[in-house]
Residue frames as qw, qx, qy, qz and C-alpha x, y, z in Angstrom:
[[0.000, 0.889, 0.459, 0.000, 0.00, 0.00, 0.00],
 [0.396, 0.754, -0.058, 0.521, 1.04, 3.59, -0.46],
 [0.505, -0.300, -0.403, 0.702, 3.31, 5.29, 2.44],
 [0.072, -0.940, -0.156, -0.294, 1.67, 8.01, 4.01],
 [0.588, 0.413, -0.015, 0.695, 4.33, 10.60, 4.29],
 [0.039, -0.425, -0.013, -0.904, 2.35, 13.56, 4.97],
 [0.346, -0.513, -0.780, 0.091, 0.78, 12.15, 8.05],
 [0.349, -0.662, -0.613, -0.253, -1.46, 14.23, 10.14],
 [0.711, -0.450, -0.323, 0.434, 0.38, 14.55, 13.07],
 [0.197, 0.717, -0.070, 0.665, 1.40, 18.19, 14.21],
 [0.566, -0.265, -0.582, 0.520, 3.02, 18.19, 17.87],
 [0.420, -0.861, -0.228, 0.175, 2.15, 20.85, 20.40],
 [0.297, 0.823, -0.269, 0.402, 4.33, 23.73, 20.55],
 [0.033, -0.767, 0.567, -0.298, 7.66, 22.72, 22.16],
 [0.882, -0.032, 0.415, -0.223, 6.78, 19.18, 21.74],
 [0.545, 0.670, -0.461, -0.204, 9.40, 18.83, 18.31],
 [0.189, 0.557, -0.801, -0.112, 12.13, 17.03, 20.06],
 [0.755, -0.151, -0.601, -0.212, 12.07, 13.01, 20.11],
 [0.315, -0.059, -0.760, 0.566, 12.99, 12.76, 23.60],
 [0.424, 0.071, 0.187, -0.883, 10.02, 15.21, 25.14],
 [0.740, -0.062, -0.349, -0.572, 7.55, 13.34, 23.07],
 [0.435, 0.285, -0.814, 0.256, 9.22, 10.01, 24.98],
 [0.208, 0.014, -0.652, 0.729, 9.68, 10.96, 28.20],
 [0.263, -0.157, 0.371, -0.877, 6.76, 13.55, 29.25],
 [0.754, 0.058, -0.501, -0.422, 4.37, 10.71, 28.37],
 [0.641, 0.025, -0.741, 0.198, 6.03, 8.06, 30.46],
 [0.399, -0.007, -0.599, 0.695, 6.35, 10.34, 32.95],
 [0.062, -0.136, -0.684, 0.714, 3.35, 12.31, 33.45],
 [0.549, -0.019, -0.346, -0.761, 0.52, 11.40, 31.64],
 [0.246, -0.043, 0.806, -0.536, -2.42, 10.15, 34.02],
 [0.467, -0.033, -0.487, -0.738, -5.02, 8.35, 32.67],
 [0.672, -0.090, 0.412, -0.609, -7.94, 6.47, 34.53],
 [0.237, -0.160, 0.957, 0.046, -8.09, 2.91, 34.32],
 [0.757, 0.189, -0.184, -0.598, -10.65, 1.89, 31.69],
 [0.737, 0.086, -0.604, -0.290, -10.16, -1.71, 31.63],
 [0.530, -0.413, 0.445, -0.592, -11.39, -2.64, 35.66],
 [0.969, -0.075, 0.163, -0.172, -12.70, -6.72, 34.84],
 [0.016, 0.560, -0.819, -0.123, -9.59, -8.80, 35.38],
 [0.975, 0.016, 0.018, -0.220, -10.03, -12.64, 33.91],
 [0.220, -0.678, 0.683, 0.158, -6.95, -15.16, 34.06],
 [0.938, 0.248, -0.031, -0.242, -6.95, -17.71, 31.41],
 [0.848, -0.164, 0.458, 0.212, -4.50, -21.14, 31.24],
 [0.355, 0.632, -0.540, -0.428, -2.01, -21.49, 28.43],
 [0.951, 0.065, -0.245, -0.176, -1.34, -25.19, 27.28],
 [0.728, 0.113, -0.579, 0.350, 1.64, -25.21, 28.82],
 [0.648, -0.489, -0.535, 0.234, 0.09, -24.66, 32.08],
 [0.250, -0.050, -0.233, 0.939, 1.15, -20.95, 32.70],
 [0.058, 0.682, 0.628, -0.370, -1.17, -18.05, 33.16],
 [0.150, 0.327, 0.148, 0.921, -2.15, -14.58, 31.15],
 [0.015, -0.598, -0.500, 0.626, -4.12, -12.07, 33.26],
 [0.046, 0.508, 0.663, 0.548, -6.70, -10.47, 30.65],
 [0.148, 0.606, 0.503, -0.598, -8.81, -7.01, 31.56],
 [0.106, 0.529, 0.683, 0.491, -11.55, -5.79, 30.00],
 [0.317, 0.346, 0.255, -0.846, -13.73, -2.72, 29.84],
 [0.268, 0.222, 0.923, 0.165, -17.08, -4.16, 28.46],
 [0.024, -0.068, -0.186, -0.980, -19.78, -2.52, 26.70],
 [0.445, 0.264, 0.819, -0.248, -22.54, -5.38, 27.38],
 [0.621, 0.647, 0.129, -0.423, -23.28, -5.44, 23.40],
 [0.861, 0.334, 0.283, 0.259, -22.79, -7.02, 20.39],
 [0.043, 0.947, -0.292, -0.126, -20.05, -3.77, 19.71],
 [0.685, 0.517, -0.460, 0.228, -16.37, -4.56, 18.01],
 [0.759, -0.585, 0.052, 0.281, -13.43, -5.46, 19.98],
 [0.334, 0.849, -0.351, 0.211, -10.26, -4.05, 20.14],
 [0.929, -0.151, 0.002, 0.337, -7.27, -6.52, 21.87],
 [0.032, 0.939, -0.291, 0.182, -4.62, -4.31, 23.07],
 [0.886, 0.141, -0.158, 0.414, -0.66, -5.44, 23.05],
 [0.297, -0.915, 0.115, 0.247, 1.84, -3.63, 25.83],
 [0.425, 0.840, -0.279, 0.190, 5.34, -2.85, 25.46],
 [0.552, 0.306, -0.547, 0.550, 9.12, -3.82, 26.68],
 [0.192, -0.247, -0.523, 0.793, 8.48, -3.95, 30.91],
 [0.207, -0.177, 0.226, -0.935, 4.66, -3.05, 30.63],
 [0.182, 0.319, 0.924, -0.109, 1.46, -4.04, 31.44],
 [0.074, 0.548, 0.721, 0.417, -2.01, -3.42, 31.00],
 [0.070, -0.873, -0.480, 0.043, -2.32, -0.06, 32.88],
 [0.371, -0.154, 0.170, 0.900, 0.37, 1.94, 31.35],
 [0.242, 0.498, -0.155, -0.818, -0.93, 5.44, 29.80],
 [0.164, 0.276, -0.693, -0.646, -0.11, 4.54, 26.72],
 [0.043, 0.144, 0.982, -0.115, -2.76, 1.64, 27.05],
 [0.046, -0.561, -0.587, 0.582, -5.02, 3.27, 28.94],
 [0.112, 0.596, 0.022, -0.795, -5.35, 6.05, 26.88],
 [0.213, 0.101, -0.811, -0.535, -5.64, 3.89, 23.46],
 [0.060, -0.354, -0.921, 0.148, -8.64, 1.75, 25.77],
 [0.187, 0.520, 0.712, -0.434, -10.55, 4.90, 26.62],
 [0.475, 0.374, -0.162, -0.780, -10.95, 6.50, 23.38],
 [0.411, 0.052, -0.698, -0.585, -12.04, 3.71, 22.15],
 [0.182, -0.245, -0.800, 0.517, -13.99, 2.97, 24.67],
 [0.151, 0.561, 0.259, -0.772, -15.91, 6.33, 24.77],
 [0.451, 0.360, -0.264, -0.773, -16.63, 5.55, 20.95],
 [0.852, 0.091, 0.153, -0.493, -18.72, 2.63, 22.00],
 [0.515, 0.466, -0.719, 0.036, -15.62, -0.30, 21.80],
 [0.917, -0.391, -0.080, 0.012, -15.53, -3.32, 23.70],
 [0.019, -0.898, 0.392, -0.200, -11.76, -3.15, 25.13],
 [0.915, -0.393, -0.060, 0.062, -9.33, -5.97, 26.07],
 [0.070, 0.821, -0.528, 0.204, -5.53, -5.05, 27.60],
 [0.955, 0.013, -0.295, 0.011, -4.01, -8.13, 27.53],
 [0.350, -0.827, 0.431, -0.084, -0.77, -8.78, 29.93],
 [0.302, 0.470, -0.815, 0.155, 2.85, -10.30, 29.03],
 [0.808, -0.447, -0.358, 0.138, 3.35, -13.59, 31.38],
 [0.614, -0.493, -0.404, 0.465, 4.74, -12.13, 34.33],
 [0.078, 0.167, 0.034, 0.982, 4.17, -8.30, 33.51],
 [0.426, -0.621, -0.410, -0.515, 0.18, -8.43, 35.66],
 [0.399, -0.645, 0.425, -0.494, 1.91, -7.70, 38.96],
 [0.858, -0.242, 0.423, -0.164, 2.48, -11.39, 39.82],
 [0.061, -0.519, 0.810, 0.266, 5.43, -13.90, 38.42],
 [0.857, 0.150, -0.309, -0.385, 4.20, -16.47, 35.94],
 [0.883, -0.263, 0.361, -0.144, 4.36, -20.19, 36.51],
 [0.851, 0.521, 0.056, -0.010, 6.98, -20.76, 33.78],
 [0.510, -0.169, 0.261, 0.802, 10.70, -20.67, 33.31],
 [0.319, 0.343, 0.644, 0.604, 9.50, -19.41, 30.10],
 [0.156, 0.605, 0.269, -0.733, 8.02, -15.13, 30.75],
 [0.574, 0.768, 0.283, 0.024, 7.48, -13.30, 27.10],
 [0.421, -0.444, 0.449, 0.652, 9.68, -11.68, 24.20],
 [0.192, -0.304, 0.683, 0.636, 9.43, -10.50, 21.27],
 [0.334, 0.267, -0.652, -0.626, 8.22, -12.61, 19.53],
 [0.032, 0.090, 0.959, -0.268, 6.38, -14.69, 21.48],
 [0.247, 0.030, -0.615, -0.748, 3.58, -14.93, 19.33],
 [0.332, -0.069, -0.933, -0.120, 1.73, -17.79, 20.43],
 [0.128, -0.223, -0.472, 0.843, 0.54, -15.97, 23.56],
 [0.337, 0.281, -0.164, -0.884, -1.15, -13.71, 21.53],
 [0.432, 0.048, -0.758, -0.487, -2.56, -16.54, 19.48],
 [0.318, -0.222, -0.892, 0.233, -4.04, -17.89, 22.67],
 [0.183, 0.422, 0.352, -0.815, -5.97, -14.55, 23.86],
 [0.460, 0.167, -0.381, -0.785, -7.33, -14.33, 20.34],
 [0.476, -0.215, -0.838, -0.158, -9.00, -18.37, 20.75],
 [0.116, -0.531, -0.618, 0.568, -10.35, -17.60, 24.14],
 [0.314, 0.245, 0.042, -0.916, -12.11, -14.27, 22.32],
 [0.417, -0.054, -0.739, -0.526, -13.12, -16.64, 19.61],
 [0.466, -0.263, -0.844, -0.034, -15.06, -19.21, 21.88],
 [0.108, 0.308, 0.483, -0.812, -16.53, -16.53, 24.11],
 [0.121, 0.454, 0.657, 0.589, -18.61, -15.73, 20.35],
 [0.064, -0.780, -0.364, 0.505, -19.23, -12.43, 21.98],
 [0.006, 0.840, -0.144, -0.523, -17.29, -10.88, 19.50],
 [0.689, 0.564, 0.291, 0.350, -17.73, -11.08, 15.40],
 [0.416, 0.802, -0.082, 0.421, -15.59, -8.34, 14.75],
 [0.662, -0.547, 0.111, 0.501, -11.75, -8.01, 16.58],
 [0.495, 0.792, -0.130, 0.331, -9.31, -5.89, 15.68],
 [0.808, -0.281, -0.115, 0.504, -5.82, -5.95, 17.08],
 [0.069, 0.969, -0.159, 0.177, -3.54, -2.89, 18.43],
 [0.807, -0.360, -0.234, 0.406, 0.07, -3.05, 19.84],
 [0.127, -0.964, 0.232, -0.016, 2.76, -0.80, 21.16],
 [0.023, -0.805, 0.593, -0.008, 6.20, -1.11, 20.46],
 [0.030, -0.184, 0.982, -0.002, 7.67, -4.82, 21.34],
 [0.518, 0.241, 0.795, -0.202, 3.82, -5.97, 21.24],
 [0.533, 0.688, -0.163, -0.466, 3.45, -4.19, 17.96],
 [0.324, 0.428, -0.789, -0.300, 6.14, -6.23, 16.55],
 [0.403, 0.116, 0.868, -0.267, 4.37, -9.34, 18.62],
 [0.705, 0.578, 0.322, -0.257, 0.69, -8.39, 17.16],
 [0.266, 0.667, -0.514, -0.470, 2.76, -7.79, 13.53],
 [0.075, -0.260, 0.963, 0.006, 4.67, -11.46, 13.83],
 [0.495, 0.269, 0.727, -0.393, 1.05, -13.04, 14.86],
 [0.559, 0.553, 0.183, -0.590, -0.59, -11.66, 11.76],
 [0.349, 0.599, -0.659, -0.291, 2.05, -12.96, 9.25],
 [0.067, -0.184, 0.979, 0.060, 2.17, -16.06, 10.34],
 [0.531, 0.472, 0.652, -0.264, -1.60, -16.70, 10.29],
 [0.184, -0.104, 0.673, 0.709, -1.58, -15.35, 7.19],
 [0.527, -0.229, -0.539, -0.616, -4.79, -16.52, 5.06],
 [0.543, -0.414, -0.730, -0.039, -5.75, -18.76, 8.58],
 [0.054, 0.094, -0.485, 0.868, -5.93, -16.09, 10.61],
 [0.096, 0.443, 0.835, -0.312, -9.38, -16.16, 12.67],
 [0.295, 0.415, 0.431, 0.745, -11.83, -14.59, 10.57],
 [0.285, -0.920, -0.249, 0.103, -13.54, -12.40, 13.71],
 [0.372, -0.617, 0.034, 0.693, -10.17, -10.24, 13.13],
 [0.692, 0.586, 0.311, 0.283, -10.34, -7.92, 10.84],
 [0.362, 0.827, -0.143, 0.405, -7.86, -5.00, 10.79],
 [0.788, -0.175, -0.226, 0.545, -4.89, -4.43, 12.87],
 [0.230, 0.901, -0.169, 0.327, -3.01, -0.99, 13.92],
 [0.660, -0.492, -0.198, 0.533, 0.64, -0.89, 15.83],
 [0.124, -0.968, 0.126, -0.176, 2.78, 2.28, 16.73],
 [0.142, -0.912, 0.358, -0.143, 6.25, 2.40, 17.24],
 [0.971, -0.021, 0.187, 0.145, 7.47, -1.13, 16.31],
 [0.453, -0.500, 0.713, 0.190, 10.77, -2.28, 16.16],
 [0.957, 0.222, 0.029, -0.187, 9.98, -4.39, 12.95],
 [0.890, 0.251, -0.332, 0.188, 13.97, -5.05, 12.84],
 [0.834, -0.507, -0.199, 0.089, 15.06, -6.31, 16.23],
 [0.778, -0.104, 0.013, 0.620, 18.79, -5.88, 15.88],
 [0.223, 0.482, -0.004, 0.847, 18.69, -2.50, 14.36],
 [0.499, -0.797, 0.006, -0.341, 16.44, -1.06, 17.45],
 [0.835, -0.437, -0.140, 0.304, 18.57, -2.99, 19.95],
 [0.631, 0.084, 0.107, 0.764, 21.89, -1.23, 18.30],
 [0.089, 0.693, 0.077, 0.712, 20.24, 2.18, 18.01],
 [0.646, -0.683, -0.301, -0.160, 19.32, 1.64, 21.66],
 [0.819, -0.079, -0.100, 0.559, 23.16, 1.24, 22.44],
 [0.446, 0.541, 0.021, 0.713, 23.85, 4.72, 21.83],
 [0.330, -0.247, -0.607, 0.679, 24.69, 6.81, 24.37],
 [0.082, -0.249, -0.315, -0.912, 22.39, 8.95, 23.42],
 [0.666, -0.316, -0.512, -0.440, 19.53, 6.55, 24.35],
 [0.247, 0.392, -0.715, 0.524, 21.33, 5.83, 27.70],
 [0.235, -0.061, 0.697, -0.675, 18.69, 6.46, 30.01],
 [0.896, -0.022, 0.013, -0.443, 15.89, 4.38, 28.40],
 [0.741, 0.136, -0.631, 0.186, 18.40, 1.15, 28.38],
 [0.080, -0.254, 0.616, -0.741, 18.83, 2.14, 32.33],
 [0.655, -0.100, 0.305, -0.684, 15.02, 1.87, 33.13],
 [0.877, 0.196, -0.376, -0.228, 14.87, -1.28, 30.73],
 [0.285, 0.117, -0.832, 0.461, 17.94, -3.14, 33.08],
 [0.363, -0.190, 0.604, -0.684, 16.56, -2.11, 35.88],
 [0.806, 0.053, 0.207, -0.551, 12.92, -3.89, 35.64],
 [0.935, 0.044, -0.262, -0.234, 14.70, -6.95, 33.76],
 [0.227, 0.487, -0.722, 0.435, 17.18, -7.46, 36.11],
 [0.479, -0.135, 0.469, -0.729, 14.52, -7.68, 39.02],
 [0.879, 0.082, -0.201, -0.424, 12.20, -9.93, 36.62],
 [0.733, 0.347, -0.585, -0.014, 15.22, -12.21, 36.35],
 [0.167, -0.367, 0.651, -0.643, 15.87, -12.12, 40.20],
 [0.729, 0.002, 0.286, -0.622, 12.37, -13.24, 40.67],
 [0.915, 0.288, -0.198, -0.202, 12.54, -16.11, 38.23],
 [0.446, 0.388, -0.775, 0.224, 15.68, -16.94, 39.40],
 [0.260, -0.259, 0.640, -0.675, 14.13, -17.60, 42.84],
 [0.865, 0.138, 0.165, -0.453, 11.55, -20.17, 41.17],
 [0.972, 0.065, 0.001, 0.226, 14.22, -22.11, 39.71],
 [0.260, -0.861, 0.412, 0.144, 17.37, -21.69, 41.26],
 [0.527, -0.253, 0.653, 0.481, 19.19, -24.40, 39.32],
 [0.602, 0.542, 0.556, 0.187, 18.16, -23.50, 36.19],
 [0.279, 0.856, 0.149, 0.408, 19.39, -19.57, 36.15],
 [0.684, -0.096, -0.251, 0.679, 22.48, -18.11, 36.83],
 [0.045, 0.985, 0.150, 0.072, 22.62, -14.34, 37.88],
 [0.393, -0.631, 0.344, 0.573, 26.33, -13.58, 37.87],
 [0.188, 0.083, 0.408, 0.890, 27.26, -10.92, 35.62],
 [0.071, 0.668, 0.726, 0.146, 23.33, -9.74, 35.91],
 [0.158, -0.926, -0.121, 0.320, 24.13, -6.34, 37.63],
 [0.146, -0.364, 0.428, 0.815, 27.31, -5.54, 35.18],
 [0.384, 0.582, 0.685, 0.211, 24.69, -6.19, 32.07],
 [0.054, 0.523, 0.044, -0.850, 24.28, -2.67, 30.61],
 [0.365, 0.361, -0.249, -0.821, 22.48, -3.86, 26.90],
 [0.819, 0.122, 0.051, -0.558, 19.87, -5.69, 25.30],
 [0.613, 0.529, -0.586, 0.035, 22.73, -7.62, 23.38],
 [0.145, -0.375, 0.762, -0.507, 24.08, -9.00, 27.13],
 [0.505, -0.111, 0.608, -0.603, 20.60, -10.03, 28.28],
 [0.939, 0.260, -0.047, -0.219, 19.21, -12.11, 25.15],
 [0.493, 0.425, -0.755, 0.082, 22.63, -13.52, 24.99],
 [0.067, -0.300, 0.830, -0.466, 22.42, -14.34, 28.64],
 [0.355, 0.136, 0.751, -0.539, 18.38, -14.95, 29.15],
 [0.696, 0.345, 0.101, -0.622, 16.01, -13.67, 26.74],
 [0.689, 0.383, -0.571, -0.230, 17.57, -16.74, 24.15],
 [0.283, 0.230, -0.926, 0.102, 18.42, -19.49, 26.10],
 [0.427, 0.167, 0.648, -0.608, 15.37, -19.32, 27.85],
 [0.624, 0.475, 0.104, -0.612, 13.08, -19.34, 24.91],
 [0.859, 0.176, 0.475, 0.068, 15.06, -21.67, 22.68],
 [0.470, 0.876, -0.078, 0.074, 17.19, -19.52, 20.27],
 [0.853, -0.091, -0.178, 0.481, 20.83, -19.91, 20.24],
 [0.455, -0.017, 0.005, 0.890, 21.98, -16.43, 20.75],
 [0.033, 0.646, 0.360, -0.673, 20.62, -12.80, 20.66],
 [0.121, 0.380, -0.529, -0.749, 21.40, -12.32, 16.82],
 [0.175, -0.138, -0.932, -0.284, 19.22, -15.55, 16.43],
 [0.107, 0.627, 0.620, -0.459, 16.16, -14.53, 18.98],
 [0.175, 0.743, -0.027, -0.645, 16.13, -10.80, 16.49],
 [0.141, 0.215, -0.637, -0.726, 16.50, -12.52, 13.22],
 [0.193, -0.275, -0.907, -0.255, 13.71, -15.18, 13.90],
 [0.228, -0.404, -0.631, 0.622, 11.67, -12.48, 15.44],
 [0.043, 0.260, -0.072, -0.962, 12.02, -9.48, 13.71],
 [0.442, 0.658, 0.492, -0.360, 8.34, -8.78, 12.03],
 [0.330, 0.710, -0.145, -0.605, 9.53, -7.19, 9.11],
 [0.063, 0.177, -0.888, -0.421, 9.88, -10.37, 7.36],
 [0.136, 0.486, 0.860, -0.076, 6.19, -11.26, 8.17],
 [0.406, 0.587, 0.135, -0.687, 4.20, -8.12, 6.75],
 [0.229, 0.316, -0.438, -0.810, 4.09, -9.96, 3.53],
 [0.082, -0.126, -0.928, 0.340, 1.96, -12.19, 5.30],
 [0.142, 0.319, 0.599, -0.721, -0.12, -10.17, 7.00],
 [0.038, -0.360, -0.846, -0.391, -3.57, -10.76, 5.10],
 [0.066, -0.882, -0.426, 0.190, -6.20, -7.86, 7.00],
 [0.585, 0.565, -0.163, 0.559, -5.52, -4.28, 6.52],
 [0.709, -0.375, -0.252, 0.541, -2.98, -3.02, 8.98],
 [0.054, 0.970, -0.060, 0.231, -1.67, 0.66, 9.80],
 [0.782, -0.170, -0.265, 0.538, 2.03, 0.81, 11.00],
 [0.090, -0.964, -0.056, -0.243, 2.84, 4.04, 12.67],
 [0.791, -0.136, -0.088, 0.590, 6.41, 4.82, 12.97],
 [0.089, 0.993, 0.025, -0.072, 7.49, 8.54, 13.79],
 [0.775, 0.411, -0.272, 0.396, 11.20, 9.39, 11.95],
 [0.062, 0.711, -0.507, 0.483, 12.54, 10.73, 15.33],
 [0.930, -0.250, -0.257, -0.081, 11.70, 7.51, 17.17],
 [0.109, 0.797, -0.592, 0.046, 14.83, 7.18, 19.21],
 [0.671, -0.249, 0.684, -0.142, 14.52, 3.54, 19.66],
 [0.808, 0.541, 0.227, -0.055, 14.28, 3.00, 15.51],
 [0.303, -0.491, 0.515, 0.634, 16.77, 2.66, 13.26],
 [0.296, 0.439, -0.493, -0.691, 16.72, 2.92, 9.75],
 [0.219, -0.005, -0.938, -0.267, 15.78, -0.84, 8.96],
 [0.152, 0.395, 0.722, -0.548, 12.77, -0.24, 11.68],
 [0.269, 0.411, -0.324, -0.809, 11.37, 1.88, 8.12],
 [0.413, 0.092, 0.879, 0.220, 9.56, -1.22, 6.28],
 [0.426, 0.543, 0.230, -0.686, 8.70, 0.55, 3.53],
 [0.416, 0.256, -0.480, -0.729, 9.11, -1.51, 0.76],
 [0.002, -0.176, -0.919, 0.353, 7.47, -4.20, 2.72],
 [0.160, 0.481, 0.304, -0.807, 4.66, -1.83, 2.78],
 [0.317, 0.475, -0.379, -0.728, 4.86, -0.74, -0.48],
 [0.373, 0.165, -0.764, -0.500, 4.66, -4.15, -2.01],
 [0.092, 0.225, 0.922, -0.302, 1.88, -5.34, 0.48],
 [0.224, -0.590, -0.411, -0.658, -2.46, -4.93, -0.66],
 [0.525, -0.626, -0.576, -0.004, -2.67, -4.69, 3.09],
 [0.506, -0.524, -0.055, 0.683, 0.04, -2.42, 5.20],
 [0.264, 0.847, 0.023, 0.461, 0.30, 0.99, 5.09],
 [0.671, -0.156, -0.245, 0.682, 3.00, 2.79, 6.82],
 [0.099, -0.908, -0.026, -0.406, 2.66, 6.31, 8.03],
 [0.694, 0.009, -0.261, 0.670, 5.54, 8.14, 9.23],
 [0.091, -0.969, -0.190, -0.129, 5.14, 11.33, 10.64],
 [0.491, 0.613, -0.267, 0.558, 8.14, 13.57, 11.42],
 [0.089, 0.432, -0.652, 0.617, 7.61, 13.53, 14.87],
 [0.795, -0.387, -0.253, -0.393, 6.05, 11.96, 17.78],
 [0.263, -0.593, 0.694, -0.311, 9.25, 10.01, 19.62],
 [0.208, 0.085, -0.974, -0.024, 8.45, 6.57, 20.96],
 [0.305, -0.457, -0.824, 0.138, 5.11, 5.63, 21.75],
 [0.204, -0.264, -0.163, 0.929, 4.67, 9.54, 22.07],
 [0.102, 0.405, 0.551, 0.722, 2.59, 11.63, 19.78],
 [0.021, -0.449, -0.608, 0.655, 1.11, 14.00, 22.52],
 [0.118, -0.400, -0.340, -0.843, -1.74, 16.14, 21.79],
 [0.190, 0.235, 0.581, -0.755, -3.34, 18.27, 24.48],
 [0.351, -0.184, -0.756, -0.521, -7.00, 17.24, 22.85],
 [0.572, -0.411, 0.169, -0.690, -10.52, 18.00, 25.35],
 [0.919, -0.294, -0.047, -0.257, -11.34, 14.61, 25.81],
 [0.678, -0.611, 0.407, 0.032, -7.77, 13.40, 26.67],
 [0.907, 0.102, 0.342, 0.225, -6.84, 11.19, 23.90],
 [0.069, -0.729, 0.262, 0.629, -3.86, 11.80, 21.75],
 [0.350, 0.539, -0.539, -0.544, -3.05, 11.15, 17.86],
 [0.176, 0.240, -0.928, -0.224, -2.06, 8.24, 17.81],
 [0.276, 0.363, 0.823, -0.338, -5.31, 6.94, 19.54],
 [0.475, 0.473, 0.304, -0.677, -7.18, 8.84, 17.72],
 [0.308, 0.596, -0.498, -0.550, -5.74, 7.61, 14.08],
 [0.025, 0.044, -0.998, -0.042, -5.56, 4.38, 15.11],
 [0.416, 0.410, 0.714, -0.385, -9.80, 4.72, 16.16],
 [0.403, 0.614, -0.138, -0.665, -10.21, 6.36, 12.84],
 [0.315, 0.450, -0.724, -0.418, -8.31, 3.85, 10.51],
 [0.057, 0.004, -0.996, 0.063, -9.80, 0.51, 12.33],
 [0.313, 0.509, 0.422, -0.682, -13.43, 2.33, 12.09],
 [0.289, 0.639, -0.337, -0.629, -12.83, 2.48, 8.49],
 [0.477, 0.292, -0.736, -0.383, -11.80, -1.10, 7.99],
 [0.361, 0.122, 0.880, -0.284, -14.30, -2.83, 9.51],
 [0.094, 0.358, 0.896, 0.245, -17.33, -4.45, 7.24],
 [0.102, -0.788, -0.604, -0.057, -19.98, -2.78, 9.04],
 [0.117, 0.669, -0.096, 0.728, -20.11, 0.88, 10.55],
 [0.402, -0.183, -0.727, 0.526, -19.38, 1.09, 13.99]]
């Protein structure tokens, strides 16, 4: 599909640089918890996902919301994607990572990436509720590239209650984010990121203590360290170059088979060039790519009455558009 270029997006005055758009977001945008009904459903291999919902009690769409790297289901960013669509009459589910719902999962095995399957398991539990003919799938950042990965591989068998897809701020090529991440520039988001997976791995080391070493855990300082050390040998991959090649999404979008909105702003500091999949894009009938010149990571503020910012709103606009019926 075509790349929208000229996107929409016009930042608040003194909102240009990519760090601001980042940070003031992370750090002090408050948004009320719209999704209040927690449910906890089994995987097959006997772990847990913690599911909330904000319901509409009606035959209304769904929307299936994917967090980011160290979040859960009541970050802003979330939150603020749940209640505008919410408030335009959406059913709402904010799914949680395993062991990112305030409690440590029952697995060696937590989430990553790519860890697809997960996803594939919230979407069968919507299915066999048959509350909901019409899904549509959203993610942020690492769950963007998740929901991305998911769609490619279903392909043509994806369930047919999904029909359109939007992520924001994806990573679609693992290694180049990881390396742009390296820069000192980016220093103090790789800081907060240790920190929280240092702690995860603490915890998990305390559920199986022969199984996980933690020396060298506190000298760690990049992504490259920890998938060498955890995020791949836990999960089955032989290395961190191997977890981010058999991961990256941007080899599935010619897959992906509903249509999809990727939303990547070009000051992203967590993107590198290859994180761009535009001729992916270009040579898909389904993906479109919209880049806006600014917005940061997961950022795009706009001071907007009811609360919500761009990206929420573009994303309720573009998955309003490709659904069958009118919402």
């Amino acid at each position: 599909m075509p790349i929208i270029r000229d996107s929409s997006y016009r930042p608040p005055y003194g909102f240009k640089g990519p760090h601001r758009q980042t940070i003031f977001p992370a750090i002090c945008r408050r948004v009320k918890p719209i999704t209040l009904r927690r449910e906890r459903i089994d995987t097959p291999d006997r772990d847990f996902l913690d599911l909330d919902w904000a319901d509409q009690g009606s035959q209304a769409p769904l929307i299936v919301i994917s967090h980011g790297l160290e979040g859960n289901s009541r970050q802003a960013y979330i939150q603020g994607l749940a209640r505008t669509f919410f408030q335009a009459g959406w059913n709402v589910l904010a799914w949680n990572f395993r062991g990112c719902s305030g409690e440590v999962n029952r697995s060696l095995q937590t989430y990553h990436s790519g860890a697809s399957a997960d996803l594939d398991v919230v979407i069968k539990h919507v299915d066999q509720s048959r509350k909901y003919p019409l899904v549509v799938l959203a993610g942020f950042s690492l769950g963007g590239n998740l929901t991305l990965k998911y769609l490619g591989e279903q392909g043509a068998h994806l369930s047919p209650s999904v029909k359109a897809c939007t992520v924001i701020s994806v990573p679609c090529d693992l290694q180049n984010s990881a390396e742009r991440l390296e820069h000192p520039v980016n220093r103090i988001y790789m800081l907060r990121f240790m920190k929280t997976l240092r702690q995860k791995i603490r915890a998990k080391q305390k559920q199986y203590p022969d199984q996980l070493d933690i020396i060298g855990l506190e000298a760690m300082r990049s992504f490259r360290e920890f998938d060498n050390a955890y995020t791949a040998p836990i999960h089955g991959f032989s290395s961190a170059i191997d977890y981010w090649n058999r991961c990256s999404s941007k080899q599935f979008i010619p897959d992906v088979s509903v249509p999809t909105l990727i939303i990547n702003a070009l000051d992203d500091p967590f993107l590198g060039q290859s994180c761009y999949p535009a001729a992916e894009a270009e040579q898909s009938e389904h993906v479109f790519l919209e880049t806006p010149k600014h917005g940061g990571h997961a950022g795009f503020v706009q001071f907007e009455k009811k609360g919500s910012y761009w990206s929420e709103l573009r994303a309720l606009d573009f998955l309003t558009n490709s659904l069958p019926l009118n919402v």
